[in-house]
N, C-alpha and C positions, 0 to 999 in steps of 0.2 A: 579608676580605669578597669580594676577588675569585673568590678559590678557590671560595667559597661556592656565587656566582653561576655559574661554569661549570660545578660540580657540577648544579645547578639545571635550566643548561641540558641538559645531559648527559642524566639523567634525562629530560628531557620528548622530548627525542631519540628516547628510547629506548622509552617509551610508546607513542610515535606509531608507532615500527616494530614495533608487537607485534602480532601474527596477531590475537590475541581480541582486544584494546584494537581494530582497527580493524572486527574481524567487529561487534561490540557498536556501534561508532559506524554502520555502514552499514545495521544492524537499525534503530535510535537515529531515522535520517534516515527509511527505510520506515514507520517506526512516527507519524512527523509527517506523511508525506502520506495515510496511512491515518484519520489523527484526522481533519485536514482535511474527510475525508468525512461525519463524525457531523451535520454542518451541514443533510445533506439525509436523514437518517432520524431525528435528536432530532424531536422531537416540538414541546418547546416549549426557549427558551430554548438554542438548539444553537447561538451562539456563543459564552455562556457554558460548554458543556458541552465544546467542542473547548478551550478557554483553561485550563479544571481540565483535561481529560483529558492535553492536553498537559502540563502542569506537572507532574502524577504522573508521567507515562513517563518526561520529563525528569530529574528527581528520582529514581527507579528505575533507570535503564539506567547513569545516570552513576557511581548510587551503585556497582553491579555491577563498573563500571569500575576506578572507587576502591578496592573493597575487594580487588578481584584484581589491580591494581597494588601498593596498599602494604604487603601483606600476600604476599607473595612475590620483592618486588624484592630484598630483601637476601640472602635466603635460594638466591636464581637467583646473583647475585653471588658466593655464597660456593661455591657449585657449581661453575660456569666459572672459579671465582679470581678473576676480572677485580677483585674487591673488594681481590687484596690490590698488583694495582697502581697505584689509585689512593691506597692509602695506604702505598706507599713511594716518592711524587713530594711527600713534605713535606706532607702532606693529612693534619690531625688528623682522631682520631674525631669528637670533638664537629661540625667543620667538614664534615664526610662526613655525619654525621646530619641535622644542618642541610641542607645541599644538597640530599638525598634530600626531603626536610618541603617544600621548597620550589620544588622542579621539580614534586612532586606537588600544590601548589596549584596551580600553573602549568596543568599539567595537569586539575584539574576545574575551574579556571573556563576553560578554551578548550572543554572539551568541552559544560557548561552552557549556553555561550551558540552554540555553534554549532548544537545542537539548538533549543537555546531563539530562536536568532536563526529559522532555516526557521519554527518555529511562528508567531514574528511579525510575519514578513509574512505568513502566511495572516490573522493578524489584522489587519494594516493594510489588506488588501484587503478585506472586512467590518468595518471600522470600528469594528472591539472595542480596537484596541491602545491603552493606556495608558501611563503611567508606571509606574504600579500593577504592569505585569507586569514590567519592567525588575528593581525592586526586589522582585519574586517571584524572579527569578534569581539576585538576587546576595544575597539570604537563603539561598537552595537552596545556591550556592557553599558559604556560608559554613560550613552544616550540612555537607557535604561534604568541605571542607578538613578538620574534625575528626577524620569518620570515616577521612580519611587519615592524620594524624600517629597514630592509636590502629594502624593496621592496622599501620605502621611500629614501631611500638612489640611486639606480637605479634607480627612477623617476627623480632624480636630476642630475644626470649625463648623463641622456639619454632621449633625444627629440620623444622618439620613444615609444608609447603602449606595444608595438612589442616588443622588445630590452629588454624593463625593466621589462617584466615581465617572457620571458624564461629566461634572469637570473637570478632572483627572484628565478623562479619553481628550475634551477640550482642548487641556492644555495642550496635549501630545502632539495633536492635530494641529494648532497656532500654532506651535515651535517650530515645525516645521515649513512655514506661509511668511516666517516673521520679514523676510526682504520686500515680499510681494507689497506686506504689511507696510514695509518703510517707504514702498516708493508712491503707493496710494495716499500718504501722510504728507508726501513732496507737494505730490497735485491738488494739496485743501489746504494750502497756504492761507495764516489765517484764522482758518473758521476752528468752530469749537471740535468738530470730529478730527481734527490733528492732534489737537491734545490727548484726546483719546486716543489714536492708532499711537500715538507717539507714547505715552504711558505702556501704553502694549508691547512697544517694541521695545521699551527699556525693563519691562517685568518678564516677557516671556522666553524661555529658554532657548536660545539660538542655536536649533538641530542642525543648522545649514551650517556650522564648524564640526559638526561630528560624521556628515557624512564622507564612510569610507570610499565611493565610487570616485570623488572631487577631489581629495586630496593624497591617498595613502599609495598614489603612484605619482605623487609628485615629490624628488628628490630636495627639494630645500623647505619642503611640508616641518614646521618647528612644533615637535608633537608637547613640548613642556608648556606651549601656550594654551594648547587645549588644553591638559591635563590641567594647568593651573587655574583654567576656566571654568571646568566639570569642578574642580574641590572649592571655589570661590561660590558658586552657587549654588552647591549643595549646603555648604556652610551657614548662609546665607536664608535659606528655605529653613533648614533646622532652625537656626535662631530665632525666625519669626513664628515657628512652631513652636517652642520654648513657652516667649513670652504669651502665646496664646492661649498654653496651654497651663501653663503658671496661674492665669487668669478665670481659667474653668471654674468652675462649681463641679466636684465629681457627686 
């Protein structure tokens, strides 16, 4: 476990010191004081409309982050080598997997709330700030941590920047279509592209439980179900990385 955790650390380290990871964060921060201003040109309801517009940026920028961290870290590793000395200091794959999954959580919920933090004091000084947004962020997190173990997972099967990361962006984008997904699988009763949408809809990550707009003002919303849903398919993601990676030729 200890191994894990320094891996973990290692990773978020090494995030932080990346030219784009930090160009994207410092965009990330202009992008929060620039909302800030919608206050004095909305029209109507312009604390509400800085509190969404921030939360989408938020949500976006990070996601950006995400998917061009986890979906190139391994494949940057296997380039500089640096991948094959930490697995000849007694570092299993599996524990190398895990570590990488888990420095990059680390990693989108500091960056979530650090952007998300700047927006909330613009909203604590306009008297918008809630609980409500607290737990818009760490829904956001949560969506995010996913699309990190999935990008990890595409680095691993895929030799390519390129590759692993528009399926990455891919995935992000289905995860969020996945109902659309299920009722166009209703209407091809049947035929062979049900299998298909219907494969889809049981692989792709179901964003439509994590958005905060649908449920997190709803009073009998049972947040253990999601949470136990986000660590069932992270878990889940990791493992099939594992074995794939188990499988590699480095």
């Amino acid at each position: 476990m200890k191994k894990i955790l320094v891996i973990g650390k290692y990773t978020l380290k090494e995030n932080i010191s990346n030219k784009v990871f930090n160009g994207i964060i410092y965009f990330g921060i202009l992008a929060m004081f620039f909302t800030a201003m919608l206050d004095e040109v909305a029209l109507y309801e312009g604390k509400r409309v800085i509190r969404d517009s921030g939360l989408f940026l938020t949500e976006l920028l990070v996601m950006l982050i995400t998917v061009y961290i986890s979906s190139t870290y391994v494949i940057k590793a296997m380039a500089d080598k640096s991948i094959y000395l930490v697995l000849t200091k007694a570092v299993s794959k599996p524990k190398y997997i895990i570590g990488i999954n888990l420095g990059i959580i680390y990693s989108v919920f500091s960056n979530v709330f650090i952007m998300g933090g700047i927006l909330g004091v613009v909203l604590y000084t306009k008297g918008e700030f809630s609980w409500w947004y607290i737990r818009a962020l760490f829904f956001i997190g949560l969506k995010l941590s996913i699309v990190g173990s999935i990008g990890v997972f595409f680095s691993i099967i895929s030799d390519s920047f390129v590759t692993a990361t528009i399926f990455t962006l891919f995935t992000y984008i289905l995860g969020h279509g996945v109902m659309e997904i299920k009722a166009i699988s209703e209407r091809m009763t049947g035929t062979f592209f049900q299998w298909i949408l219907d494969a889809l809809y049981i692989i792709l990550p179901k964003f439509n439980l994590l958005n905060y707009r649908d449920h997190l003002i709803d009073p009998q919303f049972n947040y253990f179900i999601v949470l136990g849903y986000v660590v069932v398919y992270i878990t889940c993601v990791v493992a099939a990385t594992i074995i794939i990676f188990n499988k590699k030729r480095l």
